[in-house]
C-alpha positions as CSV (number, residue, x, y, z in Angstrom):
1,X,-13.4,-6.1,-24.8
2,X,-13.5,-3.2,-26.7
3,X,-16.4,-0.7,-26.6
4,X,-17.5,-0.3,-30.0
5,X,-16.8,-2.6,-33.0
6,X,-18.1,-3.1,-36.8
7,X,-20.4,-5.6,-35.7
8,X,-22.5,-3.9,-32.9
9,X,-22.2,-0.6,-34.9
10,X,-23.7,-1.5,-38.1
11,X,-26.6,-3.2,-36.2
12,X,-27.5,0.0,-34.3
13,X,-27.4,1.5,-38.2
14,X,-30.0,-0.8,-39.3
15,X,-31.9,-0.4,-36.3
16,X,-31.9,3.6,-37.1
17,X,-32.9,3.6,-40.7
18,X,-36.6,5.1,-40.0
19,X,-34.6,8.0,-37.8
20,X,-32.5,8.5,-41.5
21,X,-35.9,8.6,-43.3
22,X,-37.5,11.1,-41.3
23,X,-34.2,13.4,-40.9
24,X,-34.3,13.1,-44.5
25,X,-38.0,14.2,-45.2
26,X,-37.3,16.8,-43.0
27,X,-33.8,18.6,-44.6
28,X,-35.9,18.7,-47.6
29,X,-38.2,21.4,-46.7
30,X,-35.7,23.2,-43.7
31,X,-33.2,25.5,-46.1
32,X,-29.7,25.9,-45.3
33,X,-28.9,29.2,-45.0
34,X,-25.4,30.5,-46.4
35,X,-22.7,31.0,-44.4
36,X,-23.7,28.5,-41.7
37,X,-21.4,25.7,-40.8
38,X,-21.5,23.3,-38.2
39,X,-18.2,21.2,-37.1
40,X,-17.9,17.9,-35.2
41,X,-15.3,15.3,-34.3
42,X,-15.5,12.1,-32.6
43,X,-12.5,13.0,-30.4
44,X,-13.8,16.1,-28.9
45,X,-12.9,19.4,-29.4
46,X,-9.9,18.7,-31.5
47,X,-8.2,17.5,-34.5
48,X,-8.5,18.4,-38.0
49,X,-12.1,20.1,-37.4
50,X,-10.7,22.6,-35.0
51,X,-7.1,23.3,-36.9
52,X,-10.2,24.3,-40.0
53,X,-12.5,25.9,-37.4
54,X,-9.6,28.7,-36.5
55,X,-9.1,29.6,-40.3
56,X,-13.0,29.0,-41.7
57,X,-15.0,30.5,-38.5
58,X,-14.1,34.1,-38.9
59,X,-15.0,34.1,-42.3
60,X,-18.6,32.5,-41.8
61,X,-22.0,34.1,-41.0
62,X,-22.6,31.3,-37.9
63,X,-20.1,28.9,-36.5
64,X,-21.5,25.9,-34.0
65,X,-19.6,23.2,-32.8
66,X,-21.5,20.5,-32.0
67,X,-20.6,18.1,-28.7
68,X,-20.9,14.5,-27.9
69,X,-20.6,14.9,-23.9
70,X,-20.2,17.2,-21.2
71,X,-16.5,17.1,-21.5
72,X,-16.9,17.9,-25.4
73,X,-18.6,21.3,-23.6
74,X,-16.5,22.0,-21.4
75,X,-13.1,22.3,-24.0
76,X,-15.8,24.5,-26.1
77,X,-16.2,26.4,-23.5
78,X,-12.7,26.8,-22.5
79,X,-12.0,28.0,-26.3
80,X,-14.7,30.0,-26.7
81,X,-16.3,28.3,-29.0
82,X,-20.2,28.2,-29.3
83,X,-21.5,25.1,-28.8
84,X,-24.9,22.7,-28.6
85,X,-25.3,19.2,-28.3
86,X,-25.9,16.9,-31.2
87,X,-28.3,14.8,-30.0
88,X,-30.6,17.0,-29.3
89,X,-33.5,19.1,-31.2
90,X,-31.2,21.7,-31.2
91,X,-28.1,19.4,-32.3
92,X,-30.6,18.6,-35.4
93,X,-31.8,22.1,-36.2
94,X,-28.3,23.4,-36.3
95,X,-27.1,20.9,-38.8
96,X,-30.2,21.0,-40.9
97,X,-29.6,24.7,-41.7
98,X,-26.0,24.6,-42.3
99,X,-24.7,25.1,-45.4
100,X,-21.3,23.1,-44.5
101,X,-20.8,20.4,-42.2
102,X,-17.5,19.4,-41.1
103,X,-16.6,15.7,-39.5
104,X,-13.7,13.9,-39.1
105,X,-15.0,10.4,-38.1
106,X,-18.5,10.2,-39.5
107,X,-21.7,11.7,-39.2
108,X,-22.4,10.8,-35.9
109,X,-20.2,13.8,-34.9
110,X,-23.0,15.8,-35.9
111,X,-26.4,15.1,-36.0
112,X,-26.6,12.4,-38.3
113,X,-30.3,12.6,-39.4
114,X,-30.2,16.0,-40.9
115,X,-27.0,15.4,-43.0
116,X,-28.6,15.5,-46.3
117,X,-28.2,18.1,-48.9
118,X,-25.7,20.0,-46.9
119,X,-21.8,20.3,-48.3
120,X,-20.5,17.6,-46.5
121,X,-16.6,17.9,-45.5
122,X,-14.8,15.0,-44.0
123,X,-11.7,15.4,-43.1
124,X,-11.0,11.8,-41.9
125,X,-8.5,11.6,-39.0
126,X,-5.3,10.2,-40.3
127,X,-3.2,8.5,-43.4
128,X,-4.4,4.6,-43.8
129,X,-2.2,1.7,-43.2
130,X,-4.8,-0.6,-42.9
131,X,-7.7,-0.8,-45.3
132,X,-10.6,1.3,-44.4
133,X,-14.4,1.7,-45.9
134,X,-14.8,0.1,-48.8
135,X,-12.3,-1.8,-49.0
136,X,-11.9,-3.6,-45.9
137,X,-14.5,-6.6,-45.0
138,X,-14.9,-4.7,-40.9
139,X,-17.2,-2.0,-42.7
140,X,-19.5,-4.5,-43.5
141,X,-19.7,-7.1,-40.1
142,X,-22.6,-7.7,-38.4
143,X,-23.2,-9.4,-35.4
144,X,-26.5,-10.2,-36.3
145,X,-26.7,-12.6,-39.1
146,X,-22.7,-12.5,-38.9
147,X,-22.8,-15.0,-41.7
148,X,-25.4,-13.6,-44.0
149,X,-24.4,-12.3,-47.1
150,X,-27.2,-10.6,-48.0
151,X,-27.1,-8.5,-45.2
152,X,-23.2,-7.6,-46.1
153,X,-24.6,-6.7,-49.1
154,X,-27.1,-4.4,-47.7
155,X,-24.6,-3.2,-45.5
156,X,-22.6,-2.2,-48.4
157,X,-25.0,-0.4,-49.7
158,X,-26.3,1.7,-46.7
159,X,-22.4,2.7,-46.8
160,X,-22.1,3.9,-49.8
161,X,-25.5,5.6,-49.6
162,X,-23.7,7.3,-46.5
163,X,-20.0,8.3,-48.5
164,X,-21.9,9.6,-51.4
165,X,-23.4,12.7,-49.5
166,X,-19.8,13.8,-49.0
167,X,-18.7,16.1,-51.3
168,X,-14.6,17.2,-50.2
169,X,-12.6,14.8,-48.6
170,X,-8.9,16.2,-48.4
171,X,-5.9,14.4,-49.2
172,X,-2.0,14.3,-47.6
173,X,-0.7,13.4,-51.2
174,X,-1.6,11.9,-54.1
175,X,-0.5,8.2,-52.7
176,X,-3.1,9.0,-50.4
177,X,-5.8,10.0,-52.5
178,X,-6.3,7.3,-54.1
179,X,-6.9,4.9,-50.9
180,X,-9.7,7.3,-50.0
181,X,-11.3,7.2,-53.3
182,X,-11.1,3.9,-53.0
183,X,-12.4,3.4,-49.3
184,X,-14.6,6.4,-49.4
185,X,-16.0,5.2,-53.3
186,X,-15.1,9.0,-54.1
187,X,-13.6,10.4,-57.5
188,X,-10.7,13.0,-57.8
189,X,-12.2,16.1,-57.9
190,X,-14.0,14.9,-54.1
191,X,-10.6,14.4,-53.2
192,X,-8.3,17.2,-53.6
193,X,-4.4,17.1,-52.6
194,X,-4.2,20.2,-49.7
195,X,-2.6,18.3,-46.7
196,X,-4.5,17.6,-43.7
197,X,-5.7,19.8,-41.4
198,X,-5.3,17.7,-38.7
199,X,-1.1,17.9,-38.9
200,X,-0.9,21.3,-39.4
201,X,0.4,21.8,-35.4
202,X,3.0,19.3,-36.2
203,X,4.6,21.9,-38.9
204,X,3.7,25.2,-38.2
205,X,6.5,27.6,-36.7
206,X,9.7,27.3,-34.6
207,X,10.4,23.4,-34.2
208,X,11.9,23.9,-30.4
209,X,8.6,25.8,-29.7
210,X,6.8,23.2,-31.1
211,X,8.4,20.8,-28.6
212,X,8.3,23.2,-25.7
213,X,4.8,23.6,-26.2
214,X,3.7,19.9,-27.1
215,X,6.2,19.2,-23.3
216,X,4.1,21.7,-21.1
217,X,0.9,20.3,-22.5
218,X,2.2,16.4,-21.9
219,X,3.6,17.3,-18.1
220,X,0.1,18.8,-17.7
221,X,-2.0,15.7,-18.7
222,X,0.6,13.1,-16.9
223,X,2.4,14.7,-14.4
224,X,6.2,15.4,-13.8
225,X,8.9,13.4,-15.3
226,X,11.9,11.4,-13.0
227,X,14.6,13.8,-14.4
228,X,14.8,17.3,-16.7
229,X,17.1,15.1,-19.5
230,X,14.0,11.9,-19.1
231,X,13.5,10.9,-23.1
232,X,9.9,10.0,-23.8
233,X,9.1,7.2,-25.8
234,X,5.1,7.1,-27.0
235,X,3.6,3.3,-27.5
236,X,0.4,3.8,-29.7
237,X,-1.4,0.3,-30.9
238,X,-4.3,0.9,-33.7
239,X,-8.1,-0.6,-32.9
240,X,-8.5,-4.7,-33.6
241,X,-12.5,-4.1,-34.2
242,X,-13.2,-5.6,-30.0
243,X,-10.6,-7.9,-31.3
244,X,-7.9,-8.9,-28.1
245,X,-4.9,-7.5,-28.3
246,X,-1.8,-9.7,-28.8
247,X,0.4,-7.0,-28.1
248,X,-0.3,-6.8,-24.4
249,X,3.0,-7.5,-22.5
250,X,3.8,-10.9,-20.0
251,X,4.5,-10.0,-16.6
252,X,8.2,-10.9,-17.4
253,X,8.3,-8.6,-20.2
254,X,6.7,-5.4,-17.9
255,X,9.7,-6.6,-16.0
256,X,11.9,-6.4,-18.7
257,X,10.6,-2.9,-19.8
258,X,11.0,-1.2,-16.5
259,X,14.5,-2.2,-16.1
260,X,15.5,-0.4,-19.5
261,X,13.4,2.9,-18.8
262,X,15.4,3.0,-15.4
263,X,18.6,2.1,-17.3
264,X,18.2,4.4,-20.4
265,X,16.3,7.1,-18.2
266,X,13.4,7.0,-20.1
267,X,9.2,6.8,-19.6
268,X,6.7,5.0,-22.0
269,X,3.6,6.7,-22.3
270,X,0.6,4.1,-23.8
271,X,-1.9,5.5,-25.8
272,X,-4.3,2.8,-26.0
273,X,-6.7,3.4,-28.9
274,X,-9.9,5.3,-28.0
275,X,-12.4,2.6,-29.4
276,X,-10.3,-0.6,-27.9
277,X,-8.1,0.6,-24.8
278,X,-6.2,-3.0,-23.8
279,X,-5.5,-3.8,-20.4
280,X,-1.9,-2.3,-20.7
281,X,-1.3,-2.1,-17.1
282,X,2.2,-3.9,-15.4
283,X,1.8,-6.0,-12.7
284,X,4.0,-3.8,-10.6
285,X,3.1,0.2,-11.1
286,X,6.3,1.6,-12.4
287,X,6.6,6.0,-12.7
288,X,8.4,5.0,-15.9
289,X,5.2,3.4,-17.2
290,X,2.2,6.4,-17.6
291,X,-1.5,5.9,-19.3
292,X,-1.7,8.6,-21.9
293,X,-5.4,7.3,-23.0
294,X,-8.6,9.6,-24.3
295,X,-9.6,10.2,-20.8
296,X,-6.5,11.8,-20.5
297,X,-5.4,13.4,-23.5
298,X,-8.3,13.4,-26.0
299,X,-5.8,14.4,-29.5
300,X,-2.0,12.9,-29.4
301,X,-1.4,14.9,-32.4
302,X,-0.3,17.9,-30.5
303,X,1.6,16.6,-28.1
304,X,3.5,14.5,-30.4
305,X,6.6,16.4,-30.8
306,X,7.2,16.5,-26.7
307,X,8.4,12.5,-27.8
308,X,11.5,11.0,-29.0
309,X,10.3,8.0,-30.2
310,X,7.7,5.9,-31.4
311,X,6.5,2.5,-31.1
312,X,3.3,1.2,-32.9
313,X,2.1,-1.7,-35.3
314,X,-0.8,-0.1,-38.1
315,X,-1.5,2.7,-36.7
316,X,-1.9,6.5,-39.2
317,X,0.5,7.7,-36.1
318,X,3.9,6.3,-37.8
319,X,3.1,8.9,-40.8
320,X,2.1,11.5,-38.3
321,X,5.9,10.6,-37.0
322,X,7.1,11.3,-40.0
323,X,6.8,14.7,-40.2
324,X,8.9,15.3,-37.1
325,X,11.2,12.8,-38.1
326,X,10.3,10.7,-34.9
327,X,11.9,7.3,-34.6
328,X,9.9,4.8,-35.4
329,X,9.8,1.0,-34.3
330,X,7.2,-1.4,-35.2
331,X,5.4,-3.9,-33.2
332,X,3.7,-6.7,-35.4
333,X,2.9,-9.6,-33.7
334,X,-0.2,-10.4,-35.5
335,X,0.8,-8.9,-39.2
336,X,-0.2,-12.1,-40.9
337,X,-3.5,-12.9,-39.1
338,X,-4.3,-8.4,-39.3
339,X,-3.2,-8.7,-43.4
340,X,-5.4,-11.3,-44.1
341,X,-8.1,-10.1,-41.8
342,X,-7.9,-6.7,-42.6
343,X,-5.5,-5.9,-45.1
344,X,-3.1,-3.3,-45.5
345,X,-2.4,-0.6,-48.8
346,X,0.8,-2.3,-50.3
347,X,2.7,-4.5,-48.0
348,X,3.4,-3.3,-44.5
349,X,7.4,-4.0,-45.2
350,X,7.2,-1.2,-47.1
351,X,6.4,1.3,-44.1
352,X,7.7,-1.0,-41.2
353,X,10.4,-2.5,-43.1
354,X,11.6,-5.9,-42.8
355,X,12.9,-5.8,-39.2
356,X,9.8,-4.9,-37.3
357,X,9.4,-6.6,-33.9
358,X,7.3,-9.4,-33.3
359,X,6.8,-9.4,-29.3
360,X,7.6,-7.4,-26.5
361,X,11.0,-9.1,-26.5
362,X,12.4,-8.1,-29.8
363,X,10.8,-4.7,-29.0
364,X,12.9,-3.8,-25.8
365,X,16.0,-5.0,-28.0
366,X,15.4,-2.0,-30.4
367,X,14.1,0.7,-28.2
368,X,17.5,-0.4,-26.1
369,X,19.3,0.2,-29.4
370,X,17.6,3.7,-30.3
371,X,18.4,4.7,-27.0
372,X,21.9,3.8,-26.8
373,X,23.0,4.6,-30.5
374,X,22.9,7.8,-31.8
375,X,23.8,6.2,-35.4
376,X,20.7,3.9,-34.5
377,X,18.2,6.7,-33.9
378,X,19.4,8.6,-36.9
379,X,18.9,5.8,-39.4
380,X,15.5,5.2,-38.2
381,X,15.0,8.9,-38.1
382,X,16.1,9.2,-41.7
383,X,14.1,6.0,-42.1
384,X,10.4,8.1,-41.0
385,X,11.7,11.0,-43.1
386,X,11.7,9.2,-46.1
387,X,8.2,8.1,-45.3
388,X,6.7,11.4,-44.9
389,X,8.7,12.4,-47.5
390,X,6.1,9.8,-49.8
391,X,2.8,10.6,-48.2
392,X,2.8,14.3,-47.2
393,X,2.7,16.8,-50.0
394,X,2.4,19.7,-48.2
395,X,4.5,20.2,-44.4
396,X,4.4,24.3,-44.6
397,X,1.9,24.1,-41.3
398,X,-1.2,25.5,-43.9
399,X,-3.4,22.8,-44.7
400,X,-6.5,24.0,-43.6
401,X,-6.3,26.8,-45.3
402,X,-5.9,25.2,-48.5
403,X,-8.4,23.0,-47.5
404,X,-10.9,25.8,-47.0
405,X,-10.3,27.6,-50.1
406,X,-11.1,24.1,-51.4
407,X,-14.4,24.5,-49.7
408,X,-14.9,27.8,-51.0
409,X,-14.2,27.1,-54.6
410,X,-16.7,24.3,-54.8
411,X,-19.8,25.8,-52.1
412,X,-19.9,29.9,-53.2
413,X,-22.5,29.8,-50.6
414,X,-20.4,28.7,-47.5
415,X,-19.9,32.3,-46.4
416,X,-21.0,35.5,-46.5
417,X,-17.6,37.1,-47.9
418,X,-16.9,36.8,-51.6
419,X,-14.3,34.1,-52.2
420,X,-11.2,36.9,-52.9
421,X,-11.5,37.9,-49.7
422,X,-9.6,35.4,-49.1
423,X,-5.7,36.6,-50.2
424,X,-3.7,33.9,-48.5
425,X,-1.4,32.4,-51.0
């Protein structure tokens, strides 16, 4: 069972609006002083809030970053990055006197009560597949009253009450922006095309020193690989809401999988979603089979180049992919029951095409093929290419400096420097 879904999380809003009423009350008399930002993330110290941090902090009278847990700390510390915790008095002073907050999950990667009349920046943390926000029925489950619609309805709204406070949410393209107008019930001039943040590591500088880099930082988190020519092969399901996961192989099929990583040389690394990590363990431990969760690599993004392909079902990795031109092959085994359920932004065909695997079977086929082939790993190659090709406008490694010239144009008072200070093309 997962340890967060829709349903428990919307209760606990509910349960907090008097904490929102108060923190409200109270960022009306505390004034935000320019210059101030505070930045969180719901992945630790990481991600698109980080890649903005290097570019915005210099430039700002007082930087915090604000932590979830001690291990949050500790990689703050290691960067040298002040830091306090948000659930804390001083979690909620520092966000009520910031004039920009930055999140990339929600507001609970700040202090959450003392949100209100700040410039709110939310970067999000990938390109959606499946439908988010607004347009997805999960934003709105309870599991109280699962079956009420008036308390959808008030769910609804409490959402939208929440998107409205955010005032720049940045977009990869213009395909893109409009599913986060959409989810996020945001217009156009919320949502400006700049790239995200977040993917800047994945196109900034020398590609073999990306690769070097994104390798020592993978052999670090999951130890040394069975040979110098081992080909990595990364396995990244999205979240099911505490749903099961179907995708969870049989004992015959860990079988299966173990013999073709000996064959073809070859380790899978899972990355279990953080919010819904499955029970993706074989039967018999394999070296050719490594965990690559949260607790052990809290952002994949960076160490994404160090693989040489992909496997996933709906997950904002397979555009992240793209923009290495990573092979790609999909695992669906629940599309129908996820479209109806969920629902995806066009069909899923056309990202996954028409051949996507539906088990584990089917699976080991193609990842046999990719790695036998060379034609085979070049057509789907050329295949995620084309798809970043469709949803990334930007791949020059400099989003988040677009994105905070963004900032600038649209909050004067989000630092201390006059805007032309800032010269970068």
């Amino acid at each position: 069972m997962a340890p967060f879904s829709f349903g428990a999380g919307n209760v606990a809003k509910l349960v907090r609006i008097p904490l929102y009423v108060l923190g409200h009350l109270a960022t009306l008399v505390i004034p935000r002083a320019r210059g101030r930002w505070v930045f969180g993330c719901g992945v630790g110290v990481a991600d698109g809030a980080l890649a903005l941090w290097r570019v915005a902090a210099p430039q700002t009278r007082s930087s915090i970053w604000l932590t979830g847990s001690a291990r949050d700390a500790a990689e703050a510390d290691a960067l040298g990055i002040p830091h306090v915790p948000a659930v804390s008095l001083r979690g909620f002073w520092a966000t009520a006197r910031a004039r920009v907050i930055v999140v990339t999950h929600g507001f609970g990667d700040v202090n959450r009560y003392a949100v209100g009349g700040a410039f709110v920046v939310q970067l999000w943390h990938g390109i959606p597949l499946k439908r988010i926000g607004a347009d997805s029925p999960a934003t709105v489950r309870s599991s109280l009253l699962p079956d009420s619609r008036a308390l959808r309805r008030l769910i609804g709204a409490l959402y939208r009450a929440t998107t409205s406070q955010i005032d720049l949410l940045p977009a990869a393209s213009h395909l893109v922006r409009g599913r986060l107008e959409s989810a996020f019930t945001l217009t156009d001039a919320q949502v400006p095309v700049t790239g995200e943040p977040r993917t800047d590591v994945l196109s900034r500088g020398d590609v073999s020193e990306r690769r070097r880099a994104a390798a020592a930082t993978l052999r670090a988190a999951i130890g040394d690989l069975p040979t110098p020519a081992t080909r990595l092969v990364l396995y990244a399901p999205t979240w099911r809401d505490g749903a099961p996961d179907p995708a969870i192989p049989s004992p015959d099929q860990w079988s299966r999988l173990s013999r073709l990583l000996d064959e073809r040389d070859a380790v899978l690394c899972i990355r279990s979603h953080p919010l819904g990590a499955g029970e993706y363990r074989p039967a018999v431990p394999s070296p050719r089979i490594r965990a690559l969760g949260a607790d052990v690599v809290r952002d994949v993004t960076p160490v994404l180049p160090a693989f040489d392909a992909l496997v996933t079902d709906y997950s904002s990795l397979a555009f992240d992919a793209g923009l290495l031109g990573l092979p790609v092959v999909y695992l669906a085994p629940d599309v129908r029951e996820y479209a109806r359920d969920r629902g995806f932004y066009g069909r899923y065909e056309d990202v996954a095409g028409t051949d996507y695997a539906r088990d584990w079977d089917e699976t080991a086929d193609q990842l046999r093929a990719l790695l036998v082939d060379s034609a085979e790993w070049e057509r789907r190659a050329r295949r995620s290419a084309e798809l970043s090709e469709k949803v990334h406008a930007y791949r020059d490694g400099r989003n988040a400096e677009r994105v905070h010239r963004a900032i600038l144009r649209r909050e004067p008072l989000a630092t201390t420097r006059p805007a032309a200070a800032e010269r970068t093309p």
